[in-house]
C-alpha positions in Angstrom: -22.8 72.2 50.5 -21.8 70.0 47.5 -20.1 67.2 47.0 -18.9 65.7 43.9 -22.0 64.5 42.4 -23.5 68.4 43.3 -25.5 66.7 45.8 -26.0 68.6 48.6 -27.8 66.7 52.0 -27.3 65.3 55.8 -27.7 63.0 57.4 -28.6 62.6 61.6 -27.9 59.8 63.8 -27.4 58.5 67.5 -24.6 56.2 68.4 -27.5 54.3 70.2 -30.1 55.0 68.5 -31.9 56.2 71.9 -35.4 57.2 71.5 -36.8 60.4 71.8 -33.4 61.9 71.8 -34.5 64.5 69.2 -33.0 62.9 65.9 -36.2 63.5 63.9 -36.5 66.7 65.8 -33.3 68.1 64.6 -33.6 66.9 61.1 -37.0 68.4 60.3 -35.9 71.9 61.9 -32.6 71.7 60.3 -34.8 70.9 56.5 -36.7 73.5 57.3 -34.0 76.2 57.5 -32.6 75.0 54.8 -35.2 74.5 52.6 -34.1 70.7 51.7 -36.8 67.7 51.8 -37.0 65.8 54.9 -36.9 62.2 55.2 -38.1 60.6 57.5 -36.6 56.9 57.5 -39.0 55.3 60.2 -41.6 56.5 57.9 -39.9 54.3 55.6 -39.0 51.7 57.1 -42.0 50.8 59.4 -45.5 49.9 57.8 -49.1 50.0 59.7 -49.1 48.0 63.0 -45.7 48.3 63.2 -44.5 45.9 60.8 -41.4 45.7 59.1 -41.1 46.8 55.3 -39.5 44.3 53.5 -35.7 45.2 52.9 -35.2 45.4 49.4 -38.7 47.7 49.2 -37.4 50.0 52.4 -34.1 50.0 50.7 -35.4 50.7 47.3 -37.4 53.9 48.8 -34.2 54.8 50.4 -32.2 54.9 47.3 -35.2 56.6 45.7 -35.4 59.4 48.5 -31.8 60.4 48.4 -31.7 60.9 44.5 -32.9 64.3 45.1 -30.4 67.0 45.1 -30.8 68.0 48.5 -32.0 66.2 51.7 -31.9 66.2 55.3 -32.6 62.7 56.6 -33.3 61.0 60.1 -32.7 58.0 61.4 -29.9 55.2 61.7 -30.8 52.0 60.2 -27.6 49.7 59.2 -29.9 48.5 56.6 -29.2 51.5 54.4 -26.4 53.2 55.9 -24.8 52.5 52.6 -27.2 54.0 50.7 -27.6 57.5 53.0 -24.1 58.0 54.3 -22.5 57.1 50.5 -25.0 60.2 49.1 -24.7 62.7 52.5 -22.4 65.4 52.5 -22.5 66.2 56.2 -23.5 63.5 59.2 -24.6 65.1 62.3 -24.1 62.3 65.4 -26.4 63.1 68.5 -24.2 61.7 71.5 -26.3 63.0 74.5 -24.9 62.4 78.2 -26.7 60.5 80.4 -28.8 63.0 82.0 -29.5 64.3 78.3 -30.8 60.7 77.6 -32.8 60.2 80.9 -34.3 64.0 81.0 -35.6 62.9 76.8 -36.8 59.3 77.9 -38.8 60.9 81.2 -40.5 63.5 78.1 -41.0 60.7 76.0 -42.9 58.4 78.5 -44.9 61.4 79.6 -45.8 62.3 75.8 -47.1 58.6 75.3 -48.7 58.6 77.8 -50.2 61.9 77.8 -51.4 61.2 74.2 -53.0 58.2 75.1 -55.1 59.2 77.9 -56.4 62.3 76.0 -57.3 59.8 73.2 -58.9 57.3 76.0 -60.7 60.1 77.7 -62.2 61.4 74.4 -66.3 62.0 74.9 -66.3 59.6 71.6 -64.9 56.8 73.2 
């Protein structure tokens, strides 16, 4: 897919940016299939203990991410919509019903909290 630059990328999203509704999922099968880089834009944006990158770095990283020919990124931050939906040829918009959204919040919390009490219960700790 090609647009007039001869870039060729996507871009997913969620109208509410609902968590664990399989954005980053989707876009790291879809790079895979299609043999394009994945970004990751959480990666980007978020530094260690969850704090914010500064905008002009995270937007800076996003401009530099999306150079590349081909791309499949994840993620929908106003913050750089400009950037990633002026370079994308194709946006893919998850809009899950509610018993989509419910059914991937209930895996979600269970995940957590799974992960955390295998960590806690670790001989180590």
């Amino acid at each position: 897919m090609e647009n007039g630059d001869g870039a060729g990328d996507f871009q997913t999203g969620g109208g509410d940016r609902q968590a664990g509704a399989g954005k980053s999922h989707m876009a790291e099968c879809l790079a895979g299939i299609l043999g394009y880089a994945h970004i990751e834009l959480d990666a980007l944006h978020w530094l260690p203990d969850w704090e914010m990158r500064p905008l002009d770095s995270f937007r800076g990283m996003v401009t530099t991410a999306t150079a590349a020919e081909t791309w499949v990124a994840d993620g929908n931050y106003s913050k750089v919509r400009d950037i990633a939906w002026a370079r994308a040829t194709t946006v893919v918009w998850l809009n899950w019903d509610t018993r989509h959204r419910r059914n991937c919040l209930k895996a979600l919390i269970y995940a957590t909290t799974r992960a955390f009490w295998m960590r806690f219960l670790r001989p180590e700790n």
